[in-house]
C-alpha atoms as one frame of an Amber mdcrd trajectory, in Angstrom:
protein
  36.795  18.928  -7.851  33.759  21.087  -7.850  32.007  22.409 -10.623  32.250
  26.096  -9.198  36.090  25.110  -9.349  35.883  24.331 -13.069  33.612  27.579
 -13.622  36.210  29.846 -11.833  39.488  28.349 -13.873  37.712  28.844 -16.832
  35.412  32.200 -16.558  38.289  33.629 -14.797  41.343  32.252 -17.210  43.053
  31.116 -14.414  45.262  28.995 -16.889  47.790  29.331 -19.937  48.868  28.323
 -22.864  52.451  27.172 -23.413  53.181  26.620 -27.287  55.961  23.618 -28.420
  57.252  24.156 -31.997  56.923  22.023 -34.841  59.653  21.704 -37.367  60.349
  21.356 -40.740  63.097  18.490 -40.183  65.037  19.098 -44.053  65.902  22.073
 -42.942  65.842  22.324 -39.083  63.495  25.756 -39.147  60.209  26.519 -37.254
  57.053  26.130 -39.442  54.632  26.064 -36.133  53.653  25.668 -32.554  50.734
  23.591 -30.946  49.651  25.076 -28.111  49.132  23.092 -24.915  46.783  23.800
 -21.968  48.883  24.158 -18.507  46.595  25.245 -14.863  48.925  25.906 -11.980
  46.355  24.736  -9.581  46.123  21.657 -11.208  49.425  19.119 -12.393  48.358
  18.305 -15.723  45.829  18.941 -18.180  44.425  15.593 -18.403  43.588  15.463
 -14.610  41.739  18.857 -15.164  40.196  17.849 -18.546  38.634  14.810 -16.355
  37.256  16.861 -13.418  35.631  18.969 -16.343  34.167  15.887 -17.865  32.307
  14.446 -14.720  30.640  17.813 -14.030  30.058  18.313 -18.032  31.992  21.511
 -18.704  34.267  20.273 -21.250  33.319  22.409 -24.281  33.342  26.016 -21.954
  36.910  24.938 -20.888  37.968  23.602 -24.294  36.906  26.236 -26.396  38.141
  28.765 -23.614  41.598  27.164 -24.227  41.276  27.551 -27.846  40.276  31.122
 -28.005  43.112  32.327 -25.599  45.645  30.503 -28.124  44.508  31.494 -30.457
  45.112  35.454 -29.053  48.303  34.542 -27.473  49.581  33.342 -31.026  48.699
  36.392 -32.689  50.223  38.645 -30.412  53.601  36.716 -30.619  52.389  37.162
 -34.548  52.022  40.506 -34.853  55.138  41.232 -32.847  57.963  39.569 -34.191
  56.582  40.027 -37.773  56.902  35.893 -38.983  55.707  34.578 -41.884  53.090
  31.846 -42.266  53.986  30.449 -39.100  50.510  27.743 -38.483  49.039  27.210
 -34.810  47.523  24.163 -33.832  45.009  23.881 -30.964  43.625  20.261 -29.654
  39.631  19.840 -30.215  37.211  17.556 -28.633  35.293  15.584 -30.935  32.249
  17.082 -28.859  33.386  20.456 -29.354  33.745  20.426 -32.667  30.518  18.752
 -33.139  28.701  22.254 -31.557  26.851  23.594 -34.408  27.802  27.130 -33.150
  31.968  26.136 -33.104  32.745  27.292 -36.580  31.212  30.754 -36.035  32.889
  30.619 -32.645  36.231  30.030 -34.685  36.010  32.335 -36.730  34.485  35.327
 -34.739  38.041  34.668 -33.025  39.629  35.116 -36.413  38.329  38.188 -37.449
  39.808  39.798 -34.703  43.101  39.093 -35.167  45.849  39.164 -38.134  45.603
  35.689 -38.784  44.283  33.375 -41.333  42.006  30.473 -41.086  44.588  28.514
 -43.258  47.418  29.326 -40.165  44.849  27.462 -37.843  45.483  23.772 -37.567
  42.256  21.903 -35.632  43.731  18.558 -33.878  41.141  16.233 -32.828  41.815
  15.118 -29.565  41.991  11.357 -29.224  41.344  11.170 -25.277  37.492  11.472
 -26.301  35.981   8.269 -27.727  34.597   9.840 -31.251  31.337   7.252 -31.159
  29.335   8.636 -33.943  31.316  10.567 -36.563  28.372  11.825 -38.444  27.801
  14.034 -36.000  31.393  16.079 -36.312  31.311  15.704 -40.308  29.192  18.535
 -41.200  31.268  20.988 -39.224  34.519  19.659 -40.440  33.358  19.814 -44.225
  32.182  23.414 -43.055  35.473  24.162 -41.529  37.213  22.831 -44.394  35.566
  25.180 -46.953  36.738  28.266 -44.725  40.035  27.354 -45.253  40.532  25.706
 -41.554  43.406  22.464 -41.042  41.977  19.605 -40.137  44.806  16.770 -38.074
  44.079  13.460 -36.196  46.265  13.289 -33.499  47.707  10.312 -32.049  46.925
   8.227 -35.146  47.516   4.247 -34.278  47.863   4.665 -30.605  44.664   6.465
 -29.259  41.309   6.538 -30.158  41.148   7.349 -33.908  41.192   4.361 -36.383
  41.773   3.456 -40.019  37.898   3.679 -40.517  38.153   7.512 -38.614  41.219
   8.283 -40.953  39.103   7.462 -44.254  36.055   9.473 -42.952  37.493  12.472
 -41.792  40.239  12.955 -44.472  42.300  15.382 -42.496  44.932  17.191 -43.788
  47.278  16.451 -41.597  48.089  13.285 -39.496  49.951  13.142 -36.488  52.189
  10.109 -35.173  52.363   9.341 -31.429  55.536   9.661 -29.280  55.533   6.055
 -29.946  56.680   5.802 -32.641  59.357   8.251 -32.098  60.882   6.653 -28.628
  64.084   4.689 -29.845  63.319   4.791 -33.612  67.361   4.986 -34.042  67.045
   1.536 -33.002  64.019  -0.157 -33.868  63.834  -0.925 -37.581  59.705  -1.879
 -36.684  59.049   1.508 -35.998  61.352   2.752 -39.227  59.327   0.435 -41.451
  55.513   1.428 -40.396  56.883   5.133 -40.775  58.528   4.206 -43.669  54.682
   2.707 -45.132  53.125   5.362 -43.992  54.760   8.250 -45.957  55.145   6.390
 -49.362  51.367   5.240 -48.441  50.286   9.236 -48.441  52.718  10.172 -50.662
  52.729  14.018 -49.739  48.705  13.895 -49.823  48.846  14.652 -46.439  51.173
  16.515 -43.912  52.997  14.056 -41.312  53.996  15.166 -37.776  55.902  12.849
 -35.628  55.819  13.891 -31.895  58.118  12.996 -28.983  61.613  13.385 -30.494
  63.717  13.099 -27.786  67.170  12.281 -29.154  69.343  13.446 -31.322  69.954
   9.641 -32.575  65.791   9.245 -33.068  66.083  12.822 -34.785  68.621  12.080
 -37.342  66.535   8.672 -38.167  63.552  10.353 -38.786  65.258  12.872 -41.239
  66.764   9.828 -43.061  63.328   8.221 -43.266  62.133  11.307 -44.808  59.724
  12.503 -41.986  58.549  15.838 -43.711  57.538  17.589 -39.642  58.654  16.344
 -35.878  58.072  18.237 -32.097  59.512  16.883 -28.771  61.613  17.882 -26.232
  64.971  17.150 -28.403  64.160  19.769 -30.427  61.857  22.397 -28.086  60.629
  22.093 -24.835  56.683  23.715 -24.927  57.271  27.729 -23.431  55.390  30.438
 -22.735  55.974  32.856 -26.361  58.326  36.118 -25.293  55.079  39.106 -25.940
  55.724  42.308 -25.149  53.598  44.168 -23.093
């Protein structure tokens, strides 16, 4: 794929946002959506992510995705009057290590009815994050203006224990891994298990890729406080009116 291909998809928003919710499992309501990057000429996002990569136009398309989330979000918002719903958008480590991308964020911000404490910042684990120092001044800064910091994919991609006790997010984010047949792996139920009385409602934990009811009801029983997959919602385009 050619850069000018890249460049056009992203100058002229030739993509979308679908949004999946996130749940509060106790009692089965909405507290969320994370918004995920779909391109119709393209099959998925990672493919397009890549081509973006090798010609080095990773940030223009990530932060592109962000800010049309971002406005999507707060047009559902703003229209169907909910209350503290939170979004969360996917970051590159690289991204977020712009030292422009807080202003960037919140320039976005002020233009809509939302809150920086409604905007959850995962950091994308398909990016090797080699040197963290170079992220941890905007995080710190993001943190102070009231911004969510998650690691996503915690165990199974990039980010490690040593990435975890650096960053100190707020939120931590479980792989479908560890959701796929949880019903009947008491493994998995133990490490999740650990993990929750480990942060011991220090942190928010999300568990993605529910995908049965069986794997569902475990999870509650565990005590897993937040869950997404396609069990519970399918990622959709939000209903705005025009």
């Amino acid at each position: 794929m050619e850069l000018e291909t890249i460049r056009e998809i992203t100058e002229r928003k030739m993509f979308t946002n679908v949004f999946q919710p996130i749940y509060h499992l106790p009692s089965q309501t909405i507290v969320g959506y994370e918004s995920l990057l779909r391109c119709p000429l393209i099959k998925s996002p990672d493919l397009l992510f890549d081509a973006a990569r090798k010609q080095g136009y990773v940030h223009e398309l990530d932060m592109a995705s962000i800010a049309n989330s971002i406005q999507t979000f707060d047009l559902y918002y703003q229209q169907n009057y909910v209350n503290d719903l939170f979004l969360a958008v996917n970051v590159y480590p690289s991204t977020m290590s712009f030292p422009f991308f807080p202003q960037f964020l919140e320039k976005i911000i002020t233009k809509t009815c939302l809150s920086n404490r409604q905007i959850i910042l995962e950091i994308n684990e398909s990016e090797p994050l080699k040197d963290i120092s170079k992220i941890m001044k905007n995080i710190s800064s993001l943190k102070e203006k009231g911004f969510i910091i998650a690691l996503d994919d915690l165990g199974t991609g990039e980010h490690s224990l040593y990435t975890l006790l650096e960053i100190e997010p707020d939120v931590i984010k479980f792989d479908n891994y560890l959701a796929k047949d949880l019903s009947s792996n008491p493994k998995k139920q133990k490490v999740l298990t650990y993990f929750l009385d480990f942060f011991d409602n220090n942190k928010k934990i999300i568990l993605e890729g529910i995908e049965t009811k069986e794997d569902m009801l475990c999870a509650q029983k565990i005590g897993v406080p937040y869950a997404q997959g396609y069990y519970l919602s399918k990622p959709h385009l939000l209903h705005i009116s025009c």
